[in-house]
C-alpha positions as CSV (number, residue, x, y, z in Angstrom):
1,X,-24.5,-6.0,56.5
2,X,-27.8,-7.1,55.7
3,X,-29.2,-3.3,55.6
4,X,-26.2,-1.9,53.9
5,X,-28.5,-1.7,50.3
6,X,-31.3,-0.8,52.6
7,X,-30.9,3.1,52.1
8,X,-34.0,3.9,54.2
9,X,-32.1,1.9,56.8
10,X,-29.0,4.1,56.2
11,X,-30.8,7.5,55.6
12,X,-29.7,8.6,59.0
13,X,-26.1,7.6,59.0
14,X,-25.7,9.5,55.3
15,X,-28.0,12.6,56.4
16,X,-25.3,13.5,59.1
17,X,-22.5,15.7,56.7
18,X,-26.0,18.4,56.8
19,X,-26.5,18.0,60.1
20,X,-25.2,20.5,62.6
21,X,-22.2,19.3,64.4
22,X,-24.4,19.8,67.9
23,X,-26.9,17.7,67.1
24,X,-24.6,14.8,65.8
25,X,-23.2,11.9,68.1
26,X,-20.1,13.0,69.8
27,X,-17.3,10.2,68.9
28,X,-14.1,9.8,71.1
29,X,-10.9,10.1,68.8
30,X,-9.0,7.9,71.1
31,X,-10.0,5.3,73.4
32,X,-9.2,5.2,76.6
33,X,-6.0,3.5,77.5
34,X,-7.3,0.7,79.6
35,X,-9.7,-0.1,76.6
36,X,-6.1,-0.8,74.8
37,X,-4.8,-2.6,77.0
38,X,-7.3,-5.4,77.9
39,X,-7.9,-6.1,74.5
40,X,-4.1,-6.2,73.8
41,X,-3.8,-8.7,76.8
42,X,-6.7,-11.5,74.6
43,X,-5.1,-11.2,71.7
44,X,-4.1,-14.6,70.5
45,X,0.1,-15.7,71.3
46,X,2.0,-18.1,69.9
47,X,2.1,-20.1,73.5
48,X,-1.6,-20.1,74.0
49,X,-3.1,-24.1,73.6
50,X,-4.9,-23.9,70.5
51,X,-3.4,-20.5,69.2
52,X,-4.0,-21.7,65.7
53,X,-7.4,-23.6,66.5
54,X,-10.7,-22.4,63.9
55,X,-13.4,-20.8,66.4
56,X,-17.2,-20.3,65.5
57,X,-17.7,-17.7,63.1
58,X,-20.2,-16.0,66.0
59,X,-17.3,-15.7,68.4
60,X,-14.8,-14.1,66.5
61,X,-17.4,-11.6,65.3
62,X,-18.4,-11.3,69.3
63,X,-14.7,-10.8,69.9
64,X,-14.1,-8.7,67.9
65,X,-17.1,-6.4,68.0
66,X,-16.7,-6.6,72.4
67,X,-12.9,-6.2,72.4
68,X,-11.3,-5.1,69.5
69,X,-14.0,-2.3,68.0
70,X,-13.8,0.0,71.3
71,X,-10.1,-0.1,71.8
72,X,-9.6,1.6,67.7
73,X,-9.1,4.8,67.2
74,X,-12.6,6.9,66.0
75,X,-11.2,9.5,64.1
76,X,-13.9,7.8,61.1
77,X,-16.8,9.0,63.3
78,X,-15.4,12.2,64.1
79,X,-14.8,15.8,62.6
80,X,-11.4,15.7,64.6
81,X,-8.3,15.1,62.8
82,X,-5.9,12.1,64.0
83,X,-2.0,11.6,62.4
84,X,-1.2,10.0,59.2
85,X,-3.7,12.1,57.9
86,X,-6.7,9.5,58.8
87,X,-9.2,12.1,59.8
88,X,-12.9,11.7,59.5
89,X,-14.7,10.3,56.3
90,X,-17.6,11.5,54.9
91,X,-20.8,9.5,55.1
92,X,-21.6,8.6,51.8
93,X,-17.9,7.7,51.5
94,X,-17.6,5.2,54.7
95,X,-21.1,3.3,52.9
96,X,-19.2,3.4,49.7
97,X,-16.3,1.6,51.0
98,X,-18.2,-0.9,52.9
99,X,-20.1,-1.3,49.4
100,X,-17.3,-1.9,47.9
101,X,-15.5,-4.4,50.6
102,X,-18.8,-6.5,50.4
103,X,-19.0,-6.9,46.8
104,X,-15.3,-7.8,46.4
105,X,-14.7,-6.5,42.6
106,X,-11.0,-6.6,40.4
107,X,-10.8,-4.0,38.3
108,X,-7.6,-4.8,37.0
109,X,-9.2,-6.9,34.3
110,X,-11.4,-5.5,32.0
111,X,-14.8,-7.4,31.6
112,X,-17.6,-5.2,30.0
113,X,-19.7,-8.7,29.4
114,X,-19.4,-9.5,33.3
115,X,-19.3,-6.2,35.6
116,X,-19.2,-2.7,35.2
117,X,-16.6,-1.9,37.5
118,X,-14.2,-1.0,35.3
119,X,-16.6,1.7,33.5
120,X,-17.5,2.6,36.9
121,X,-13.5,3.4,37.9
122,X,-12.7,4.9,34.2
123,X,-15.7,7.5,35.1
124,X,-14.3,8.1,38.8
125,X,-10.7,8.4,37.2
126,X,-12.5,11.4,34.5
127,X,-14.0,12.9,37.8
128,X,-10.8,13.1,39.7
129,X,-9.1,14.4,35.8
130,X,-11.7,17.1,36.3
131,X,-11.5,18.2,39.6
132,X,-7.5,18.6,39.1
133,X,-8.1,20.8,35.7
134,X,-6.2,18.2,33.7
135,X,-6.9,17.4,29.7
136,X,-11.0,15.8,29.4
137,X,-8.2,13.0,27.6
138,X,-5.0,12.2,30.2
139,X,-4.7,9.0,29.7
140,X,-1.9,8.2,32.3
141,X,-4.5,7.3,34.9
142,X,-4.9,4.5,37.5
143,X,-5.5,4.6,41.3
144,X,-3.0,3.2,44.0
145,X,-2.8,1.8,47.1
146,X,-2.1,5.1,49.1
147,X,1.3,7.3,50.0
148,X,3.9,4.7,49.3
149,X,1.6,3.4,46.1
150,X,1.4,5.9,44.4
151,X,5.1,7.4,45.1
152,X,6.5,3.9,43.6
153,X,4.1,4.4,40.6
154,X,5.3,7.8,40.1
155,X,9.2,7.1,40.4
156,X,8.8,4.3,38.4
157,X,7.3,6.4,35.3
158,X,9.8,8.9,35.9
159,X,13.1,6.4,35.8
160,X,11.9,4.6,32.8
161,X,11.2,8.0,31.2
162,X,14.5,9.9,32.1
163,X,15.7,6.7,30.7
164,X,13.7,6.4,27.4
165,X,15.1,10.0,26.9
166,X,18.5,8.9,26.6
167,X,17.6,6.1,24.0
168,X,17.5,3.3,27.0
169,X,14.5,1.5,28.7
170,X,14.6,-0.2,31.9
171,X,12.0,-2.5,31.2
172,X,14.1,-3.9,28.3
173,X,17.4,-3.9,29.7
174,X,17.3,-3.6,33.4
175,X,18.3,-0.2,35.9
176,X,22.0,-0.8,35.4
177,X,21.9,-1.9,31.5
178,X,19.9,0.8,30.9
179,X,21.9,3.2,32.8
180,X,25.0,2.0,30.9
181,X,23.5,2.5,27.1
182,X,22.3,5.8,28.2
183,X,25.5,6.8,29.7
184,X,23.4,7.6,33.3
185,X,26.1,7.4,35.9
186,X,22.9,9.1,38.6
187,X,19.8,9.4,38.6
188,X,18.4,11.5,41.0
189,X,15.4,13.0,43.2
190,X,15.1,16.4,43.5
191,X,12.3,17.8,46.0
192,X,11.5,19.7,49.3
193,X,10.1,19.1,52.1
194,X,9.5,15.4,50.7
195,X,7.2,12.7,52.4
196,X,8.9,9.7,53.7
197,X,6.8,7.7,51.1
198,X,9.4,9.5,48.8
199,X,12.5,7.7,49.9
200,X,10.7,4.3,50.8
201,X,9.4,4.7,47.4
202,X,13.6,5.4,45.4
203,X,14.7,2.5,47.9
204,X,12.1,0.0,46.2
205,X,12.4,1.6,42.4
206,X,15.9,0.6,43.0
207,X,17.2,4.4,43.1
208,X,18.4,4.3,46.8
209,X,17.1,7.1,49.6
210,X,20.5,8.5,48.9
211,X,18.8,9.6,45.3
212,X,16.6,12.2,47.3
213,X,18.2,15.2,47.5
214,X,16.7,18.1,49.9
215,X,16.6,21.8,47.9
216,X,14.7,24.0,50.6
217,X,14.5,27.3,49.1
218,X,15.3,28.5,53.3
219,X,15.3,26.8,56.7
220,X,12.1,28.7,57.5
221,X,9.7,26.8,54.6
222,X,12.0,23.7,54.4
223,X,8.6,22.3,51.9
224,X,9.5,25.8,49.0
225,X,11.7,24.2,46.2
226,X,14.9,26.2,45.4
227,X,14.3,26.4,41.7
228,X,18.1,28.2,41.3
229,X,19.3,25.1,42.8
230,X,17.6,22.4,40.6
231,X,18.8,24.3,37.6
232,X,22.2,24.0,38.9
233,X,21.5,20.1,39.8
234,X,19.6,19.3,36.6
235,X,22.8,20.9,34.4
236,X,25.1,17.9,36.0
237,X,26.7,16.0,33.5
238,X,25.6,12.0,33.4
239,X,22.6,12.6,35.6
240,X,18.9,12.3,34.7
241,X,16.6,13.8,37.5
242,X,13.4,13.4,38.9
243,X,12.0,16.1,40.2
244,X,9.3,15.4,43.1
245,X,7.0,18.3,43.9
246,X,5.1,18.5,47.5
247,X,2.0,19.3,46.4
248,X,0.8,20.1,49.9
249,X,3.5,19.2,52.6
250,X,1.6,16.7,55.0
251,X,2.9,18.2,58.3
252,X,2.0,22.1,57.0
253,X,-0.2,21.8,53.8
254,X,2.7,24.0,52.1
255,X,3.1,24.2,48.4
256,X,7.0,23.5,47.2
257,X,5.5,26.3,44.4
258,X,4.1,29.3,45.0
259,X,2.7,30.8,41.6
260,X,2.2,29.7,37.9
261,X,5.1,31.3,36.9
262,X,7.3,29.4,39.3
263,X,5.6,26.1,37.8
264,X,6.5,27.6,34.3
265,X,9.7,28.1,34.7
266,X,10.2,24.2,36.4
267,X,8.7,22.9,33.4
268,X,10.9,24.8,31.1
269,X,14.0,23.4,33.3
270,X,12.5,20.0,33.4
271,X,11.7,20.1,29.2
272,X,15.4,22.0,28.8
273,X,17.0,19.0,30.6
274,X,14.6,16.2,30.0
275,X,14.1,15.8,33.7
276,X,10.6,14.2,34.6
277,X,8.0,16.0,37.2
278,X,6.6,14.3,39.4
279,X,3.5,16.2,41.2
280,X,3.2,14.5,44.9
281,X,-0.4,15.6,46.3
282,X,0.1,14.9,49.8
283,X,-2.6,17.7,51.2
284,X,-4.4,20.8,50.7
285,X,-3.7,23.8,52.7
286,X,-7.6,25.2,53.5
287,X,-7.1,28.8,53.1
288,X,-4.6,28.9,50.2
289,X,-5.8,29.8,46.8
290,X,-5.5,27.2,44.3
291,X,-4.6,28.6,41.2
292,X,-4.8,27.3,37.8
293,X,-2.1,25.8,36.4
């Protein structure tokens, strides 16, 4: 780490994104099997002497450099793409990060007298606002951990909101009490196509995977949202709804939308019934338009 501020040091690493991909290094996306294997097989177990022993700082950094580094996937270090949606990361992006794991920052308290990490964030966040064509002043605006994050965030907003609606809060009184005084008998999750983030996400909101409900608009594009049917679902008496829109299905990079008017109508629905959108942004589809909305 001790060239990591040296940017002559890292010119050539940060150069590569212009390069073309002949001339750059050629990075296996998986390792070979054996490679996986033997360093499975040295992993520390339970019934090894010492299993819980300290070892020189050196040797676990040899150990884990020798063994552990070639048996990981590469996908970081390559153009190709690997599951989960972990494919390669820009250079300036993979410095960044190791920038950021060696200086160690919270920016969950505010400390203008003692870092500007914070400013730096809140001007990333405005960036981000930008890029997505949202209001220069949203203020709803934090970043999460990832998938599952960012799906509890959302469901969270969205069952205190449906709730708030209804003259209840379940910060106050608690899911149930609040569900009570606002008369709620369901609460529900309407989507299409949705990640399993989505139902991880109800189950720990307290909602339960049985509040996701499926409305594929056809078998053949199970990720386009049946808008006749979430009229039909958001007119049920005693139900608020949360309706989760796949903002670029992970497996096809399908919208659940296809057109401003579609989202139009949805937030005409959502406002009629005071139903709360969530927008899930899973990934972009490369060669379809992105329109304004």
């Amino acid at each position: 780490m001790s060239d990591l501020f040296d940017i002559d040091a890292q010119a050539v690493r940060l150069q590569q994104r212009d390069l073309p991909p002949s001339s750059l290094p050629q990075s296996q996306t998986l390792p070979p099997l054996e490679l996986i294997h033997a360093a499975s097989a040295i992993l520390p177990h339970p019934s090894d002497p010492g299993f819980l022993s300290g070892q020189p700082a050196t040797d676990v950094a040899r150990h884990i450099t020798e063994h552990i580094v070639p048996a990981l996937c590469g996908q970081s270090q390559s153009s190709r793409y690997f599951g989960f949606v972990t494919g390669g990361v820009l250079p300036l992006a993979e410095w960044a990060d190791n920038v950021v794991s060696h200086m160690d920052q919270n920016v969950q308290v505010h400390l203008p007298e003692q870092s500007v990490s914070t400013f730096v964030e809140n001007a990333a966040l405005q960036m981000l606002i930008g890029l997505l064509r949202l209001e220069s002043e949203w203020k709803g605006r934090t970043f999460t951990t990832g998938a599952t994050g960012s799906n509890v965030l959302g469901l969270a907003c969205g069952r205190e909101a449906v709730l708030q609606k209804k003259g209840a809060s379940v910060g106050e009184l608690g899911l149930l009490g609040a569900c009570v005084k606002a008369g709620v008998s369901e609460i529900q999750i309407l989507t299409s196509g949705g990640h399993s983030s989505l139902s991880k996400a109800a189950s720990v909101v307290g909602l339960g995977r049985a509040s996701v409900k499926e409305l594929p608009r056809n078998s053949a594009q199970p990720w386009k949202l049946d808008l006749d049917a979430v009229e039909r679902e958001l007119a049920r008496p005693g139900t608020a709804s949360i309706i989760a829109v796949s903002m670029g299905e992970v497996n096809t990079g399908g919208y659940a939308l296809d057109d401003v008017d579609e989202w139009k109508r949805l937030r005409q629905l959502a406002d009629r019934h005071d139903a709360w959108i969530h927008a899930d942004g899973g990934m972009f589809e490369p060669n379809m338009p992105k329109p304004r909305f």
